[in-house]
N, C-alpha and C positions, 0 to 999 in steps of 0.2 A: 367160158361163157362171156357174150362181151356187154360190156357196160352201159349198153341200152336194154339189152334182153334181158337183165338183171334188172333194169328200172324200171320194164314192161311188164316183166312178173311180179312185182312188186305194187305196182297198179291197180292187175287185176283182180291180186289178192285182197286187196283194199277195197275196189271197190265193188265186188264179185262180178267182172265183166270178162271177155274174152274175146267177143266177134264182135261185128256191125248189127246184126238179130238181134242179140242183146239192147243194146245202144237205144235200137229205134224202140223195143219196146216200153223202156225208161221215157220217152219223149212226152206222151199224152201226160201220166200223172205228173211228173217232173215241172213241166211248163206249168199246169192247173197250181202246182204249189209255190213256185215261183209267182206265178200273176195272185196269189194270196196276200205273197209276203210283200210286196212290188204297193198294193194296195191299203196294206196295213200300216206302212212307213209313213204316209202322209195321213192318213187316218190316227193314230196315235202321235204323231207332232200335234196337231190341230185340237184333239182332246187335251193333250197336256198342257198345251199352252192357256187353253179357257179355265182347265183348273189354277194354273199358276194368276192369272187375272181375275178367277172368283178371290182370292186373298189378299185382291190390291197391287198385285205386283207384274212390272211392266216386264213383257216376255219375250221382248224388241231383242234378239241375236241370242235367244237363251236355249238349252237344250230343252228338252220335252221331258217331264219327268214319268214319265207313262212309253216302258218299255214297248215296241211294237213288234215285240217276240211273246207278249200277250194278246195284243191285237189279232195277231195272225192265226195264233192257235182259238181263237174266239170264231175270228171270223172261218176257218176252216171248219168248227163245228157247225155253226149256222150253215154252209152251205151242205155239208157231207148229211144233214137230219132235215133240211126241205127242200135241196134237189136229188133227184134219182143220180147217183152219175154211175156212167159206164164200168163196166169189166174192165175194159181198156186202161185207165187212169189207177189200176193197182197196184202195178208193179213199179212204176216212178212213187207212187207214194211208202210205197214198202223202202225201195229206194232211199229216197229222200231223209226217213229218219234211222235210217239203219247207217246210211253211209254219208250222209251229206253235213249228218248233227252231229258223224264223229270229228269231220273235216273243220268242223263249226269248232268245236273245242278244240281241236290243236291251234289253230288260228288265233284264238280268242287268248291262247299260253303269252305270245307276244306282247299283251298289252302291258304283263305283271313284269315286274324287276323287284332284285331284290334289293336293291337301292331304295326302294320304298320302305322296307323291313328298317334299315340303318336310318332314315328321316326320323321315324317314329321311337326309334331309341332303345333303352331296356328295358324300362317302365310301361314302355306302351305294347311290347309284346306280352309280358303276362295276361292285360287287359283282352286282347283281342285273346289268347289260347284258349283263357280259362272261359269267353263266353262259348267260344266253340267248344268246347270239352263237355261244360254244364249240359249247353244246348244240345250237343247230341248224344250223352247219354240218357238223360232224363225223357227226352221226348219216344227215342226209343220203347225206354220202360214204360211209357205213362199206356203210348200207345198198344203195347203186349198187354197191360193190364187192362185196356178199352177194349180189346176185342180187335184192334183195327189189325190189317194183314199185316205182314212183315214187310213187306215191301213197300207199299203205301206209308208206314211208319216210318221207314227210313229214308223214304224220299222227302218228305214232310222234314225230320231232319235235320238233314244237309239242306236243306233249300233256307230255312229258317237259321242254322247257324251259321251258315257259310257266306254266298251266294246268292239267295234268293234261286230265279230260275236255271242261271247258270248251273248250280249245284244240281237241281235236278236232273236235268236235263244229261251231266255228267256224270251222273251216279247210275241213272236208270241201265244203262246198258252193262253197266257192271252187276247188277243186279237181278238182269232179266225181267226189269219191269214191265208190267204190259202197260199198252199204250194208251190206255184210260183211266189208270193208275199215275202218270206222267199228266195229263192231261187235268185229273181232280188235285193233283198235288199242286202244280203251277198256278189252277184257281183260286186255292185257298192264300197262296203264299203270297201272291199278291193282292189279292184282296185287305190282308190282314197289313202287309208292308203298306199299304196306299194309308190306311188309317194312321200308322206308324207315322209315315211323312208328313201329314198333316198337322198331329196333337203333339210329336214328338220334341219341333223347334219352340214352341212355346212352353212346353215343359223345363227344356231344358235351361230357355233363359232364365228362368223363375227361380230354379234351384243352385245351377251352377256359378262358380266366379269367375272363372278360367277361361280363354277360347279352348284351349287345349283340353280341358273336360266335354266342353257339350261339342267340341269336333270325336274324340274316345265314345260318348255316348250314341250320336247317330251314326256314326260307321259302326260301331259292333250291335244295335238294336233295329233298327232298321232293315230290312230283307234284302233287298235288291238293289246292285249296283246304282242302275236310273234312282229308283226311293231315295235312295244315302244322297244324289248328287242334287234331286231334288229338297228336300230336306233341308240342305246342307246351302243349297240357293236361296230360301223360302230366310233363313237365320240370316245368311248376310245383308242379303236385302231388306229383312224388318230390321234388323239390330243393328245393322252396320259396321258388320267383323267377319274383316276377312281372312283372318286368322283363322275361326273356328272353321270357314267353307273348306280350306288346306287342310285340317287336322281330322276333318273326314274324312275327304276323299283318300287322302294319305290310308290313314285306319281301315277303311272299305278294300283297298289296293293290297293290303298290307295280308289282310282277311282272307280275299279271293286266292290269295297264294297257298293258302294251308288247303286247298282244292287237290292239289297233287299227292298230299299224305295222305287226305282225310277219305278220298275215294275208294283208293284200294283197301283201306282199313273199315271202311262199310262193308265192303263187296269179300273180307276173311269172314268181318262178325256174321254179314247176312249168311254166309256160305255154311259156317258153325252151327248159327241156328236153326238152320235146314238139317243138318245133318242130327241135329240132338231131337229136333221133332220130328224124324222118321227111324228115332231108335239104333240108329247105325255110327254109336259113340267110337268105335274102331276106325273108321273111314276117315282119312286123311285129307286136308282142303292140300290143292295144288293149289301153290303159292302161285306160281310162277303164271299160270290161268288169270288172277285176279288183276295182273299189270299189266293190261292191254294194247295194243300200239299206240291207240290214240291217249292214253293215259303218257306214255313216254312220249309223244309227240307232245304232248301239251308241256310237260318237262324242257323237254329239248326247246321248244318255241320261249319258255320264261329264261333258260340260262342265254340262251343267241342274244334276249332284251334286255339283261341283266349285265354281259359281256359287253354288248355295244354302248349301255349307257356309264358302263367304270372307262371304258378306253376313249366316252368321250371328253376326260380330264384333259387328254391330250388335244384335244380339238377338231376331232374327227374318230365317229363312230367306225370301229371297224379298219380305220386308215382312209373310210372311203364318206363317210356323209358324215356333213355339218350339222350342226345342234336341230336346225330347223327341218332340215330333210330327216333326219332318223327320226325327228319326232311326230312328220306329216305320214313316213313309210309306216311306223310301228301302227300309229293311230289308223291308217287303211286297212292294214291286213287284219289288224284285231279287232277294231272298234267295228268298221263298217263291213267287209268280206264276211268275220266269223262271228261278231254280233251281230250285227242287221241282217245281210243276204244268207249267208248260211244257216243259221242259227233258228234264223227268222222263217225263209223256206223247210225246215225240218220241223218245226211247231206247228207249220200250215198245214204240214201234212198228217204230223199227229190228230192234230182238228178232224182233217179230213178223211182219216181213218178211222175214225170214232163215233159209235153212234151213241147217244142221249140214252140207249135204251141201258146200257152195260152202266148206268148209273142206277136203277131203282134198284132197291135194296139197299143201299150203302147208309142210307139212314144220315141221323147227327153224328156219329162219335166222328169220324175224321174230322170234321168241321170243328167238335171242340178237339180235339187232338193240337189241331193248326193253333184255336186261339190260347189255349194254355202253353203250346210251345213259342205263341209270338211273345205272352206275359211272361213267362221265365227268362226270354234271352233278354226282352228290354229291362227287367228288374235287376239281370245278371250285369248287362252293359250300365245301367245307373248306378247300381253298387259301383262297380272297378271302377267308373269315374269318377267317383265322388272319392274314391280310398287315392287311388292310385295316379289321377286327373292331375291335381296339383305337383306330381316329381315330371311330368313330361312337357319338354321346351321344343316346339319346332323352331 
């Protein structure tokens, strides 16, 4: 077989297509989630920069600390619960989150090196393990012992200790979460990181002495990449340390990497407890089931970014790009292809998939589920910083 028809079948498999029939019927929903996300991007800059300005703080070339992989999946519910839309637009949007959000997360692998891991030291990886370790077993159990689903609880999480939506987003399809389960998880998790962002940098002035502690504190409390960078902007601009904005993002970076273990180590535990709550303790989890492609794709995308940024000691990534191009290429395919577009159109379409109605019943517990799991990881990230803050030098 020659080595096109082997990249053709390889395609298809991925992205369940075969013919031009196919193709076109992806178009209507596909496009409708794409003009979501397309719409969300400047919608969530323009909200986050007003928030950044209610604080006092000039927003003049500043990122948006208001993801617009929430916007979209917002604005996709609003449209999917008060316009009618067609039959037509189903199978793009089945699409879109089934294959376009795994595309998103291999993509999104690029951004992480483990050159960030080495910045951050010895010291500062306990900090970060042990809040994801705390964070996701305790929310876990909190949420078993609330009542809330298994799935819901374990999206909740990884979303909370990892990632933010990243996490979810990447955990759901290992999990078989449905898509309004994805959809309450990424509400709460943000909702609770946006408060986070806010009380967080003034907390941390208060208490810490270090940049390096309240940089350890908002990268491991804080939810979401955007929140951390935000955050982490909101500190250097009141305080004037640019130290601590490094020692986040650093920390955040460092975080989103434990995404590759921490995935498929849900998607055993979820698989276990399926099997022990339908009585069938003989039944064996295949391992091999739980490391999905786009799981090794997102692998294989962090060592490609890991490798080109050790070989660019020598002065050129790879042999082949200079400091500033490996770092405008890495920043394209991951930041904006599989964070914004990709990512972004796959949230649209979970919106758009979802009706308002598959929420009644759900009651409060997920809601406190979220806020007990945002107070344990930030009490967990304030402790390690406060113990362990002072041995770490960027």
């Amino acid at each position: 077989m020659t080595t096109h028809k082997k990249s053709s079948r390889i395609v298809n498999a991925f992205f369940g297509v075969s013919n031009a029939r196919d193709i076109i019927k992806l178009w209507p929903g596909t496009v409708l989630a794409v003009a979501v996300m397309l719409t969300a991007l400047p919608l969530a800059s323009w909200i986050g920069h007003w928030a950044l300005e209610l604080q006092g703080l000039d927003s003049t070339g500043k990122g948006s600390p208001l993801s617009p992989v929430l916007v979209a999946i917002i604005l996709g519910l609003l449209i999917r619960n008060l316009v009618p839309l067609p039959e037509s637009v189903k199978p793009g949007i089945k699409f879109a989150v089934a294959k376009l959000l795994r595309l998103g997360i291999i993509f999104v692998g690029i951004k992480l090196s483990l050159m960030d891991v080495v910045k951050l030291g010895a010291w500062g990886i306990p900090v970060v393990l042990a809040c994801i370790t705390v964070g996701i077993l305790f929310v876990t159990w909190f949420a078993r012992k609330l009542g809330v689903s298994e799935r819901l609880g374990t999206l909740i999480a990884a979303g909370t200790s990892i990632c933010g939506v990243t996490a979810i987003v990447s955990t759901a399809p290992a999990i078989e979460a449905e898509e309004s389960e994805v959809a309450y998880a990424v509400a709460n998790i943000a909702f609770f990181g946006m408060i986070g962002m806010f009380l967080y940098p003034y907390l941390a002035h208060h208490f810490f002495e270090t940049s390096e502690q309240v940089g350890l504190f908002l990268g491991t409390a804080v939810h979401d990449t955007s929140q951390v960078v935000g955050a982490a902007l909101t500190y250097q601009e009141m305080f004037h340390d640019d130290l601590a904005f490094k020692a986040a993002t650093v920390t955040k970076l460092t975080r989103n990497l434990f995404l590759a273990a921490v995935v498929p180590l849900l998607a055993i535990y979820f698989a276990k407890q399926q099997v022990r709550e339908a009585g069938m303790a003989a039944k064996k989890v295949d391992i091999g089931k739980l490391f999905p492609l786009f799981v090794i794709g997102f692998v294989v995308a962090a060592v490609v970014r890991s490798v080109g940024d050790a070989t660019l000691q020598n002065g050129f990534a790879f042999g082949l790009f200079d400091a500033s191009t490996w770092k405008m290429l890495t920043k394209q395919i991951g930041g904006v292809w599989g964070s914004k577009y990709l990512l972004g159109t796959a949230m649209a379409a979970v919106g758009l998939g979802t009706s308002l109605s598959v929420f009644k019943g759900v009651g409060l517990k997920p809601l406190i589920v979220s806020f007990v799991a945002a107070l344990v990881v930030g009490v967990m990230g304030f402790s390690m910083a406060m113990l362990l803050g002072p041995y770490v030098h960027l």
